[in-house]
C-alpha positions in Angstrom: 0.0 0.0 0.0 1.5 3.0 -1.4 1.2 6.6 1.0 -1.7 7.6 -1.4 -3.7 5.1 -0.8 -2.9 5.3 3.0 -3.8 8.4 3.0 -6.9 7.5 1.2 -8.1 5.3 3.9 -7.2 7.5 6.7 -9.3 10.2 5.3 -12.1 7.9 4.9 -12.0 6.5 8.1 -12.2 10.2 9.5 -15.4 11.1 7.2 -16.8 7.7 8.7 -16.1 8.6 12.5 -17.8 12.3 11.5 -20.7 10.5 10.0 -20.5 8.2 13.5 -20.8 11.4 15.4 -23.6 12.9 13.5 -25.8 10.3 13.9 -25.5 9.0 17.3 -26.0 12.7 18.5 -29.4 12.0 16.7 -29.9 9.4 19.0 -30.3 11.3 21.9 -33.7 11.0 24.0 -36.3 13.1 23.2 -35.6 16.1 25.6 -37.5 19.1 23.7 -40.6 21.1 26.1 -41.6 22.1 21.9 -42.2 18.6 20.8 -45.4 17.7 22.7 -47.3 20.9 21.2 -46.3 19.6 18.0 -47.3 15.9 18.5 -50.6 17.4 19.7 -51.5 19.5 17.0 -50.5 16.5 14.9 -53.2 14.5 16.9 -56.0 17.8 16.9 -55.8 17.2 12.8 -55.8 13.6 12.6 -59.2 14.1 14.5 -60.2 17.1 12.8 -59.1 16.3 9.2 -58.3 20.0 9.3 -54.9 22.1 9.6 -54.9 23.7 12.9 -54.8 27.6 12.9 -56.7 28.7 15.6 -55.5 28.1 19.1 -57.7 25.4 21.0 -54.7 24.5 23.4 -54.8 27.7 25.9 -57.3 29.9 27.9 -54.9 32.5 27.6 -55.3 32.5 23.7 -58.2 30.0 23.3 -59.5 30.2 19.7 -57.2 33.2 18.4 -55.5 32.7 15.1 -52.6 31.0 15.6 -49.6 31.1 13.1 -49.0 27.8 12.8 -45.9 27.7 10.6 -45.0 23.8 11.5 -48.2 22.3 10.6 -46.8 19.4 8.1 -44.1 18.4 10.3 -46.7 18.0 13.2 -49.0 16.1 10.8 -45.7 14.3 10.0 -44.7 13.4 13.1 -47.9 12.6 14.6 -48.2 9.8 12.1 -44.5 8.5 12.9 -45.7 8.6 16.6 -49.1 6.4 15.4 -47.3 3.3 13.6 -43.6 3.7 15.7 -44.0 5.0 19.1 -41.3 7.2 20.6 -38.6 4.9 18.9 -39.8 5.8 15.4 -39.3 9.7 16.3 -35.7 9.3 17.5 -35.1 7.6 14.5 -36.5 10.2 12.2 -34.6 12.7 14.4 -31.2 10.7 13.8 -32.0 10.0 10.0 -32.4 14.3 9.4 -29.1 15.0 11.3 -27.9 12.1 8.8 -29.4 13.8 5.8 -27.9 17.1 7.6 -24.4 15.3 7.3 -24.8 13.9 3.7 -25.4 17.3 2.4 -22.6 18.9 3.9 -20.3 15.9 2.4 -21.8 16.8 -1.3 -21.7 20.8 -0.7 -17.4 19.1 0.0 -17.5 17.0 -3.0 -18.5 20.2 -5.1 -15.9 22.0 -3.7 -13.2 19.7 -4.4 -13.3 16.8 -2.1 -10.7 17.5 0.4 -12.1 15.5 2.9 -9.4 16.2 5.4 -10.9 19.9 5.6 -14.2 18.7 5.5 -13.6 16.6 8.5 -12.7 19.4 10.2 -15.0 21.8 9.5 -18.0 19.3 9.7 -16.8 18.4 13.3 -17.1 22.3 14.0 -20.6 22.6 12.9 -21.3 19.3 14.6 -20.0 20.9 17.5 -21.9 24.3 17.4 -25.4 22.7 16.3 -25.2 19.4 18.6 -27.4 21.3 21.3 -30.1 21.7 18.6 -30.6 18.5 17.3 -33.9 18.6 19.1 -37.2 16.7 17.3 -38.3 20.3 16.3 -38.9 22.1 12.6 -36.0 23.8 13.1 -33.5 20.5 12.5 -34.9 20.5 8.7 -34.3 23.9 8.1 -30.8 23.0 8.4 -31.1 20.2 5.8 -33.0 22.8 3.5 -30.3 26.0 4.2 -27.2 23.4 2.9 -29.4 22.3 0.2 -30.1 25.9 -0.7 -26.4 26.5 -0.8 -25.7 22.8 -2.6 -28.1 24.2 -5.3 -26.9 27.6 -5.7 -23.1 26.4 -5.7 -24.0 24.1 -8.4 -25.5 26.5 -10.4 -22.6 29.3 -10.1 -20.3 26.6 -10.9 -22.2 25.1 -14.2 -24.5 27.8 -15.2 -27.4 26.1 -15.8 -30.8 27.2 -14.1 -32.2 23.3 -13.7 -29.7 23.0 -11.1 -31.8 25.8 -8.8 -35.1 24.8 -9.9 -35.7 22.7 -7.4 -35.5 25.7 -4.8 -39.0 26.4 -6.0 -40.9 23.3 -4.3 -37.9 23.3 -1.7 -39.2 26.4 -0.3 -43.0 25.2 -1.1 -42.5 22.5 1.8 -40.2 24.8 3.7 -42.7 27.6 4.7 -45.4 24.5 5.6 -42.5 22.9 8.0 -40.4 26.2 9.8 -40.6 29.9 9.9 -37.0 30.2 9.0 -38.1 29.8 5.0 -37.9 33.8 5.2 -33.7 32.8 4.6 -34.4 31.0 1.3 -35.1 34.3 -0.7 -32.4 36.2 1.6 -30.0 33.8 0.8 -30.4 33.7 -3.3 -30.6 37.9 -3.4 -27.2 37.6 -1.7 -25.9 35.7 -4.4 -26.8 38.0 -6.9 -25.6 40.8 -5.7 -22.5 40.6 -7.3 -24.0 39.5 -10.7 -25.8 42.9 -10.6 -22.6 44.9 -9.8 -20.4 43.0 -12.7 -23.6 44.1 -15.2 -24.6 39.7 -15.8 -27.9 40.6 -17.0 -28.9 36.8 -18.0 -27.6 35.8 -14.1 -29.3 38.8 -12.9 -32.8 37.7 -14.7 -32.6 34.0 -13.6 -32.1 34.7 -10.2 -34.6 37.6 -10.5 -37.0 34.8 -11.6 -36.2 32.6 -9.1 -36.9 34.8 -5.9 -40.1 35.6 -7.9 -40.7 32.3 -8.0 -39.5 31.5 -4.2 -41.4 34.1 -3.0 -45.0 33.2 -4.7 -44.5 29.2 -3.5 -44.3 30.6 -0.1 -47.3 32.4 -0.3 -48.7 28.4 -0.3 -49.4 27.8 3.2 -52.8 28.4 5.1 -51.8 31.8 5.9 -50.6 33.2 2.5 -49.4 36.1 2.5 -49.5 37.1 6.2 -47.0 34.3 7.3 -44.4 36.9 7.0 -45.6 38.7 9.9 -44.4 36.0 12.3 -40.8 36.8 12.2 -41.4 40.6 12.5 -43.8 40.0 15.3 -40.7 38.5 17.3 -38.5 41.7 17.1 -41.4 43.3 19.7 -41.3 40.5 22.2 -38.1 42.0 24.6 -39.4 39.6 27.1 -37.9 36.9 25.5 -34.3 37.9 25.5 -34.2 37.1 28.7 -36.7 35.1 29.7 -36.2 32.3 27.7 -32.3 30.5 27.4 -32.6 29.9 23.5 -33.6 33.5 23.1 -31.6 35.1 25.0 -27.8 37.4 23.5 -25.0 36.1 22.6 -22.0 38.4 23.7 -19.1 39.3 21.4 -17.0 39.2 24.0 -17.4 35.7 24.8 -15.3 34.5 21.7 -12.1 36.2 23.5 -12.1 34.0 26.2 -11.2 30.4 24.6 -11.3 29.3 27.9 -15.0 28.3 28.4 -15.6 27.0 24.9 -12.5 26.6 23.0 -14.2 24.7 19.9 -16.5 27.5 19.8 -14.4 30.0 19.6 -11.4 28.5 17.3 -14.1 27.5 14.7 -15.9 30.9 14.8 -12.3 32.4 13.7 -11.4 30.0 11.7 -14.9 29.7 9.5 -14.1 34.0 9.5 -10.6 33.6 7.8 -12.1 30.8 5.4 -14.5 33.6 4.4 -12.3 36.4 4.1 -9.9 34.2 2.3 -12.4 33.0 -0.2 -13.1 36.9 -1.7 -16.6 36.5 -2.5 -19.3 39.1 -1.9 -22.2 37.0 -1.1 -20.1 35.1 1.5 -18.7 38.8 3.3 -23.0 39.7 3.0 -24.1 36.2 4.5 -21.2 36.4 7.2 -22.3 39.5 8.0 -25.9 38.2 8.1 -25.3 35.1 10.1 -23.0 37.2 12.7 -26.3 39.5 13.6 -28.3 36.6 13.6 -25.6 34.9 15.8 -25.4 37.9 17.9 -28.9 38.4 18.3 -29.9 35.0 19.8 -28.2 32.1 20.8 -30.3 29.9 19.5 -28.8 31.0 15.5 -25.1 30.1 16.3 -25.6 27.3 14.2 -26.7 29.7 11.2 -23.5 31.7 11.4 -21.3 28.5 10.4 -24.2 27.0 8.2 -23.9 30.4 6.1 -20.2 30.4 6.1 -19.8 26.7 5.9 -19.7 26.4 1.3 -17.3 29.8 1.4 -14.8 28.8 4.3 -13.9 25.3 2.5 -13.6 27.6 -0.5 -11.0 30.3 1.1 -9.1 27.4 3.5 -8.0 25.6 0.7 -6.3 28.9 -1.1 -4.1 28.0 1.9 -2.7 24.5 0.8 -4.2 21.1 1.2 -0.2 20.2 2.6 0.4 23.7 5.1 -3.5 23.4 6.4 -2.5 19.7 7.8 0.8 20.3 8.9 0.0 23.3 10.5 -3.0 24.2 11.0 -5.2 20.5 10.5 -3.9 17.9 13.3 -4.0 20.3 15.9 -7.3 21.5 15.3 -8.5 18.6 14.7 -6.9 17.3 18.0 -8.6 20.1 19.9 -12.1 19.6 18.7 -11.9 15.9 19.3 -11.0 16.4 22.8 -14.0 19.1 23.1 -15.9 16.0 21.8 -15.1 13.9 24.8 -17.2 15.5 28.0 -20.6 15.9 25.4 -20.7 12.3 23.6 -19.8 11.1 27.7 -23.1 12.8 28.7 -25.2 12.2 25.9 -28.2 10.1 26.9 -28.8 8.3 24.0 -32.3 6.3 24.2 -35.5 5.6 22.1 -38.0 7.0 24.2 -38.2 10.2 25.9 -36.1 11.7 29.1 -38.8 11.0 31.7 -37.0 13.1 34.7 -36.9 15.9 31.8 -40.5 16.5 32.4 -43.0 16.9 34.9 -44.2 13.5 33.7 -45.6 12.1 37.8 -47.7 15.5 37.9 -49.5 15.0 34.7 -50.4 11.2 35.7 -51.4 12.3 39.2 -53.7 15.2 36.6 -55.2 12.9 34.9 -56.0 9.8 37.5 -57.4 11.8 39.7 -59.6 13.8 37.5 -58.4 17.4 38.0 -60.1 20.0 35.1 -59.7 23.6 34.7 -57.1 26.1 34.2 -53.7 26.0 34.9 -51.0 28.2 35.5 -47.7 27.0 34.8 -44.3 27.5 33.7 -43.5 28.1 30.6 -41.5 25.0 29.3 -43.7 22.5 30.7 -47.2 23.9 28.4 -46.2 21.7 25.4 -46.2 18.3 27.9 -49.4 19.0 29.8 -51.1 19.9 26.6 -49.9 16.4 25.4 -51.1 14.7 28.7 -54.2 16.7 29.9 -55.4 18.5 27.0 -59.2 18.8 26.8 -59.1 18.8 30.3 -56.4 21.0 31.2 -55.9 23.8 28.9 -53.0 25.9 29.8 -51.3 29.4 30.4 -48.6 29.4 28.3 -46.4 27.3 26.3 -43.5 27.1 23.6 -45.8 28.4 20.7 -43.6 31.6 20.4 -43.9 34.2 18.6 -46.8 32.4 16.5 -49.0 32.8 19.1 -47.7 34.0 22.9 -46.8 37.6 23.0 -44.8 39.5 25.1 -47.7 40.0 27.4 -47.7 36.9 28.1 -44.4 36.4 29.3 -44.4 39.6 31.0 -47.3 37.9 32.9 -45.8 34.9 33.1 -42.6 36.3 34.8 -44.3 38.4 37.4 -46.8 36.4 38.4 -43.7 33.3 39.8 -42.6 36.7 41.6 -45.9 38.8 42.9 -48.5 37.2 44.3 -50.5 40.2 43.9 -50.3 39.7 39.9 -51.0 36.8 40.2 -54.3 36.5 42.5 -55.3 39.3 39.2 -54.6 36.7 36.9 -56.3 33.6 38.8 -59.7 36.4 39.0 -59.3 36.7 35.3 -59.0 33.2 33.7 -60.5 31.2 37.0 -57.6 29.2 37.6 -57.9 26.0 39.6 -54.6 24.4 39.5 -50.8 25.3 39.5 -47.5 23.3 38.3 -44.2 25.3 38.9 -40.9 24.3 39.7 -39.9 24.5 43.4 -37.2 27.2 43.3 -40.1 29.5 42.2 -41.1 32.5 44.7 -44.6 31.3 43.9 -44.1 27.7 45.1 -43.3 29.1 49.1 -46.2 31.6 48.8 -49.1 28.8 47.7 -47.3 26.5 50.9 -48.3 29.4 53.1 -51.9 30.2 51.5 -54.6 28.7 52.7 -56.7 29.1 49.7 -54.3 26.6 48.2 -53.6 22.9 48.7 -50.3 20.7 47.5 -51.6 17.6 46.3 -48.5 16.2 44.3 -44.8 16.9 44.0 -41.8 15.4 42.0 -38.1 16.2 42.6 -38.6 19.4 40.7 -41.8 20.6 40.8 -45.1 21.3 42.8 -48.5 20.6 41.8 -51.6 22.9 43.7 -55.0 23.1 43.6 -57.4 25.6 44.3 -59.3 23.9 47.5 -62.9 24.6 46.8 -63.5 22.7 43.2 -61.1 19.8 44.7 -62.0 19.0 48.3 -62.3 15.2 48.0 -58.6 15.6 45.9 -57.2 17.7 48.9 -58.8 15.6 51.1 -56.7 12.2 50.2 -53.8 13.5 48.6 -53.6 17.3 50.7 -49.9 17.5 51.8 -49.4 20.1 54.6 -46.2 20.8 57.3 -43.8 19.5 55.4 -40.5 21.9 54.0 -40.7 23.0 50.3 -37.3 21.2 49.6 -39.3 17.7 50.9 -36.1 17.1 53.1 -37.9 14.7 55.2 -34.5 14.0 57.0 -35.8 17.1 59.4 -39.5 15.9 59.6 -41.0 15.1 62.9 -41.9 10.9 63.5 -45.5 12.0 63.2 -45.3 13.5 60.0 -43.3 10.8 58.8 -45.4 8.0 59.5 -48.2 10.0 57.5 -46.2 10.7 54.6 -45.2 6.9 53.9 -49.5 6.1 52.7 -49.2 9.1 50.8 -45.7 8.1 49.0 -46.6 5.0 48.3 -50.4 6.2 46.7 -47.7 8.6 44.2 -45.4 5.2 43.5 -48.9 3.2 42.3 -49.8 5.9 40.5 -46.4 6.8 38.9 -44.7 3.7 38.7 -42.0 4.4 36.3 -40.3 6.9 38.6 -37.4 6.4 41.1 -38.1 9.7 43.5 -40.6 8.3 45.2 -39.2 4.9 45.9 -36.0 7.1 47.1 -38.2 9.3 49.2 -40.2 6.0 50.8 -36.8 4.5 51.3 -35.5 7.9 53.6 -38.4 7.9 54.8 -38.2 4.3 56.2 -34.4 4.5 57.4 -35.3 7.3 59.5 -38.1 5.5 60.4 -35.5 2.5 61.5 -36.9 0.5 59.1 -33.9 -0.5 57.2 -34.7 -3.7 55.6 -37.9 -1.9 54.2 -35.3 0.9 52.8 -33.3 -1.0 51.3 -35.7 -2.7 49.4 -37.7 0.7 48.6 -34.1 2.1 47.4 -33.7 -1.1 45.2 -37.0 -0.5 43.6 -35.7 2.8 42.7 -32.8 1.5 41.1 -35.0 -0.6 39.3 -36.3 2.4 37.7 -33.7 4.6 37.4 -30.2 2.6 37.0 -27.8 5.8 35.9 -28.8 8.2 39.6 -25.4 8.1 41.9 -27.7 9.1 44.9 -30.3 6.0 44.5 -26.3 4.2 44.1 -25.5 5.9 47.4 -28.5 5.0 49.7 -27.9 1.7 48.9 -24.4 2.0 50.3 -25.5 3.8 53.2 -27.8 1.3 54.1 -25.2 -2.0 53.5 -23.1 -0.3 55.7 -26.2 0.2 58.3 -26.6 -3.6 57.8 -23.0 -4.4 58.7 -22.6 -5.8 55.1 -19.4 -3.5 53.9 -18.6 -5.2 51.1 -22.0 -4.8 49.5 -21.8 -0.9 50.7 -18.3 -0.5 48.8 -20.2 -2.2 45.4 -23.0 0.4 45.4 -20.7 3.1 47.0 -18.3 2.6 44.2 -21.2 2.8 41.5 -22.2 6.0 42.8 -18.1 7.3 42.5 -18.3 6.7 39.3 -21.6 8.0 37.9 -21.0 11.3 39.7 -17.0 11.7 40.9 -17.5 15.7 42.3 -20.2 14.9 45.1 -18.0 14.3 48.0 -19.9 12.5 50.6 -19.4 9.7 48.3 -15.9 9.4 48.5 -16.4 9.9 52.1 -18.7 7.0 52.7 -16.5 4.6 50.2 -13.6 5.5 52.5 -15.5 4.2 55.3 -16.7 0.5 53.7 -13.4 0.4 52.5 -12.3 0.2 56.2 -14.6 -1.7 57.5 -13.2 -4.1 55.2 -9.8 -4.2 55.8 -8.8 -2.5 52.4 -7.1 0.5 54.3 -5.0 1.6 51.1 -8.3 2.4 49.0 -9.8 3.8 52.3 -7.0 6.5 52.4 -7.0 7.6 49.1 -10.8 8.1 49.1 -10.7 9.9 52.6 -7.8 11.9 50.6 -10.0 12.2 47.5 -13.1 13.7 49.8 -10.9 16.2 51.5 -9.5 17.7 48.2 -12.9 17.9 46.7 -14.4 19.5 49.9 -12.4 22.5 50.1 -11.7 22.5 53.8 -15.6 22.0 54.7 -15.2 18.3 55.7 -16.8 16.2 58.0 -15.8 16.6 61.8 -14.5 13.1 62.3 -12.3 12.7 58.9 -8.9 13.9 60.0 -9.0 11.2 63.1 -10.3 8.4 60.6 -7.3 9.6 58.3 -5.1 9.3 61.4 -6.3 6.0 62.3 -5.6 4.7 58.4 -2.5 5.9 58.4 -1.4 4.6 61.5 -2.8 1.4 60.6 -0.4 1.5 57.6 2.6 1.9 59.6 3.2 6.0 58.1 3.2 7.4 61.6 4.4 10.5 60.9 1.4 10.9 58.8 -0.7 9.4 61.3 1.3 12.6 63.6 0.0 15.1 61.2 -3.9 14.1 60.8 -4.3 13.2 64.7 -3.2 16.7 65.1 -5.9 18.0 63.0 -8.4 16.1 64.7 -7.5 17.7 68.3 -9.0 21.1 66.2 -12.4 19.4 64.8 -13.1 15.7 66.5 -15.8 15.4 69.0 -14.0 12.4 69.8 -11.2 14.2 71.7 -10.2 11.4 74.4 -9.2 9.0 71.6 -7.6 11.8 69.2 -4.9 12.1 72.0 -4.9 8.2 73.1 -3.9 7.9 69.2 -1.6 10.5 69.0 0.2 9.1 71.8 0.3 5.6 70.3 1.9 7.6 67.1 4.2 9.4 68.7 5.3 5.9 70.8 6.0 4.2 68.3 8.2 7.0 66.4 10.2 7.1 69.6 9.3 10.4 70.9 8.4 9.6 74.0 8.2 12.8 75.6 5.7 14.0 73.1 3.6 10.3 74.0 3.6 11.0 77.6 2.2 15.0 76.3 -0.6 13.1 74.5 -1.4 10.3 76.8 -1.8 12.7 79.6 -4.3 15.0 77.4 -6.3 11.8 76.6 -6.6 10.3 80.4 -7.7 13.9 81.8 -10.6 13.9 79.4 -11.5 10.2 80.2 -9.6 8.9 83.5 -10.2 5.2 83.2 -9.2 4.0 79.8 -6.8 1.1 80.8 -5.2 1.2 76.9 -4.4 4.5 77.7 -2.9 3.9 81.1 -1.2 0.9 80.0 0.5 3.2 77.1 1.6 5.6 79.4 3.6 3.0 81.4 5.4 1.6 78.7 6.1 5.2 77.9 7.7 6.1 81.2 9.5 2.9 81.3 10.6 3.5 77.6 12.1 7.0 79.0 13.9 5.1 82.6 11.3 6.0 85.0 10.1 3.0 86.8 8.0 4.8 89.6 5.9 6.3 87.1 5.9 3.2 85.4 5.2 1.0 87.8 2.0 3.4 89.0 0.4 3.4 85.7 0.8 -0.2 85.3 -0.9 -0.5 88.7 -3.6 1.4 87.7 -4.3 0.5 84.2 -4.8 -4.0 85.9 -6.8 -2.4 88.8 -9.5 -1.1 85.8 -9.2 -4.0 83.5 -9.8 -6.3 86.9 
């Protein structure tokens, strides 16, 4: 095999790992708030036989025109859902990002094939748009934007106009599936531009034509002409700059400080010299336009290297297929792969949906107990309840922005989670019954404290009330009261806990699929001294859930309750490795590990817990440490911690009976006979201590005081 071919293969193999990449980050569990809006406006028209463009999903909004811009890929997806389940719509979410990948390898192929720079610049926009592969619209647009510049590429390379005909229906399915098919028309006049300056009248025409033509097919959509107002009625929604994470700015500034997000950064500079090298106008306009769009929102990074992708493989090869990998290649490439490793090691790759992503308990606890109304809640958790509870539930607000929810709405939204005042107005207005926020909410400790509301339900996240008037019987039987927000039943009273356990388990029949409440029932019995019924609750819970450290962890705990350290080491070290930074873990492995003997692995994970806790450690770990280390013969280690412990042990009498035993068996006597006093003044009849003391003094030649120790130490053992 000659180096031609080698390189051949190598290249290859790269384009394949790429292609690897792309797809499994399609794989990821559905994890979107947007998709459940989507699958139930696919489900309204499959009952209907109609497209949906009123709004029968809120009572903030009920029967207002809604600008439904993604009907067909609701309708689409719906009908996945029907025949495939959740599986089928992780797969269709994995075979667009695939589609996504294959077009960026032709829009390479057109430009020359150098796959080494393709690999490289794929695995940049890989990077930047990973966090976006969600089942939404917006995942297709990005197969239609590089087929918009695979077409228009073509055609400025060959000259012919069949090779941008198919823009027309392109853009015809486009403005049925996304609101981003505003771009398509944007994105063609920037191409002509320069056509128009250098006098091409028969370029100028056909792409003239074309925008015509683009323009008209996207008046083909239930709206017509009046789509276009939904991306101008975004620009007067403030609100949602900073209201909402995907809306919210992206700073300039950030892309000096290649700390944070190196991949980010490096690629965003090096996708800007690819552009400036490749002297084109269109690319300098479409940089220009991606930056503001980049700039404007974080959810459009991906645009900015989408629009610069066709004109930065241009302008990087101008530079040398040779210099680029010697250079400039491997070690980008190096540094991208390593900012590769921490996001494809926390992926959660699945073919169903993240349950602990949504308030999935609350909505079963809904609709088995029969709760109707209004509902205020927050706004990424609209789309799910309109899934679950919708006729019955109709909702404040959801992701439907800005085709529907205005600014209003979020200004609303906002104030009410922080004044009660606004919203006690708003609960007047729309007769709401029932509320489903997240704990951390100002709202949630206000509705604890009023006594027009009632919790009846509660996940590790969130808080379900009800009003108590429509729901007595409901408050009645599932009413919890005196308990903290944070449901740390570790400070409840007995009383309270013994009444909690029927209500736990009534959550874990109704909900079985979810580990919290197992968890909770299995605290709940350990401080009820129950540990036997604890473990097994806590086992249950891993049943459910088998990647939580903490479920890992109680486990432990309760092995080494049972007196059954090796088991507690198994689960403790499970829990280690699912989540290395929570330091009680290390603590609590460090502690089976002695119980069983293993005192090497005990010290390094006592060693491990005090570097991670950052001098707020446990009161006893400096004596355990001392006792390890004394155990493993490194006394003046041993010296060191036991000196530690005099500062924060409760356990004072046997911090100085240790030290002494240290010190003894360094030879300092002196300093023994220091720390054997200390110890026998805080407990006067510990015989060890005694004993110590007279081997001490007779170590150092004095036999009375020997002698009288020796006495004393028989007359308390006898």
């Amino acid at each position: 095999m000659d180096r031609k071919d080698l390189q051949k293969y190598v290249a290859f193999g790269l384009v394949l790992l790429v292609c690897c990449l792309y797809v499994y980050f399609g794989l990821e569990k559905i994890t979107s708030f947007d998709v459940w809006w989507h699958l139930a406006s696919g489900r309204w028209m499959f009952q209907h036989h109609a497209i949906i463009t009123r709004d029968p999903f809120s009572f903030t909004h009920y029967g207002e025109r809604w600008y439904n811009t993604a009907w067909l890929f609701q309708w689409f997806i719906y009908l996945i859902y029907t025949h495939f389940g959740f599986a089928g719509l992780v797969i269709f979410k994995a075979g667009i990002v695939f589609l996504f990948f294959l077009v960026l390898c032709w829009i390479a192929r057109v430009k020359g094939g150098n796959w080494w720079l393709f690999t490289l610049l794929a695995l940049i926009v890989l990077f930047v748009a990973k966090g976006r592969f969600y089942l939404r619209p917006h995942i297709i647009s990005y197969v239609y934007i590089a087929l918009s510049f695979l077409f228009l590429e073509l055609y400025r390379q060959k000259g012919r106009i069949h090779w941008v005909v198919p823009l027309v229906p392109l853009e015809l399915l486009w403005v049925n599936i996304h609101g981003s098919f505003i771009l398509l028309p944007l994105i063609i006049g920037a191409y002509a531009v320069f056509p128009i300056l250098k006098g091409e009248r028969k370029v100028v025409g056909q792409l003239a034509a074309l925008v015509a033509l683009v323009v008209l097919a996207s008046f083909v959509n239930p709206f017509g002409p009046w789509i276009y107002k939904v991306p101008l009625r975004h620009q007067m929604m403030k609100e949602t700059t900073y209201l909402i994470n995907e809306w919210k700015r992206f700073s300039p500034v950030s892309l000096l400080n290649f700390g944070v997000n190196p991949v980010l950064n490096v690629g965003f500079f090096l996708f800007l010299l690819g552009v400036l090298l490749s002297f084109r106008l269109e690319a300098f306009l479409l940089l220009l336009f991606g930056a503001y769009l980049m700039f404007s929102h974080v959810r459009f990074i991906p645009l900015f290297f989408l629009f610069s992708y066709p004109f930065a493989f241009d302008g990087l090869r101008r530079l040398g297929a040779k210099r680029i990998a010697k250079y400039v290649f491997i070690p980008l490439l190096l540094l991208v792969l390593v900012g590769f490793y921490s996001p494809v090691k926390r992926l959660n790759v699945g073919f169903s949906y993240d349950r602990n992503h949504y308030p999935d308990a609350l909505c079963t606890f809904i609709k088995h107990t029969g709760i109707r109304g209004n509902v205020f809640n927050i706004y990424g958790y609209g789309g799910f309840i309109i899934w679950n509870n919708w006729p019955d539930i109709k909702v404040f607000i959801d992701g439907r922005t800005p085709t529907l929810h205005t600014g209003r709405d979020f200004f609303l939204f906002d104030r009410s989670l922080k004044n009660p005042k606004t919203f006690w107005r708003l609960v007047w207005q729309y007769e709401i019954n029932s509320v489903l926020i997240k704990k951390k909410h100002p709202l949630a400790k206000y509705l604890m404290e009023d006594p027009f509301w009632v919790l009846v339900c509660f996940d590790r996240e969130n808080v379900l009330f009800v009003r108590k008037e429509p729901f007595e019987s409901i408050v009645k039987s599932h009413g919890v009261t005196d308990i903290p927000l944070d449901f740390d039943v570790r400070e409840l009273a007995m009383d309270k806990l013994k009444g909690l356990v029927a209500k736990l388990q009534s959550y874990d029949r109704m909900y079985p699929y979810s580990s919290y409440y197992k968890s909770l029932l299995g605290i709940v019995y350990s401080r009820l001294g129950d540990k036997r019924k604890a473990l097994k609750a806590f086992q249950d819970a891993l049943f459910a859930e088998q990647n939580d450290p903490d479920i890992y962890y109680d486990i432990g705990l309760m092995y080494l309750g049972l007196k059954d350290p090796q088991k507690a080491v198994e689960y403790l070290k499970r829990a280690v490795e699912l989540n290395g930074k929570e330091t009680i873990y290390w603590y609590k492995l460090g502690d089976a590990y002695y119980d069983i003997g293993n005192l090497e692995d005990a010290f390094k994970c006592y060693d491990k817990y005090r570097g991670l806790a950052l001098g707020d450690v446990d009161t006893e770990l400096f004596y355990k440490m001392g006792l390890v280390a004394f155990k493993l013969k490194r006394f003046e280690k041993a010296v060191y911690y036991f000196r530690l412990a005099i500062y924060t042990s409760k356990n004072l009498a046997g911090v100085y009976y240790n030290l002494g035993n240290s010190y003894f068996a360094l030879g300092n006597y002196k300093m023994a006979e220091w720390a054997y006093l200390h110890s026998l003044k805080l407990r006067e009849d510990n015989p060890n201590a005694l004993y110590n003391l007279a081997k001490t003094y007779e170590a150092i030649g004095d036999t009375k005081k020997a002698t009288y120790y020796m006495k004393k130490s028989k007359s308390i053992k006898n």
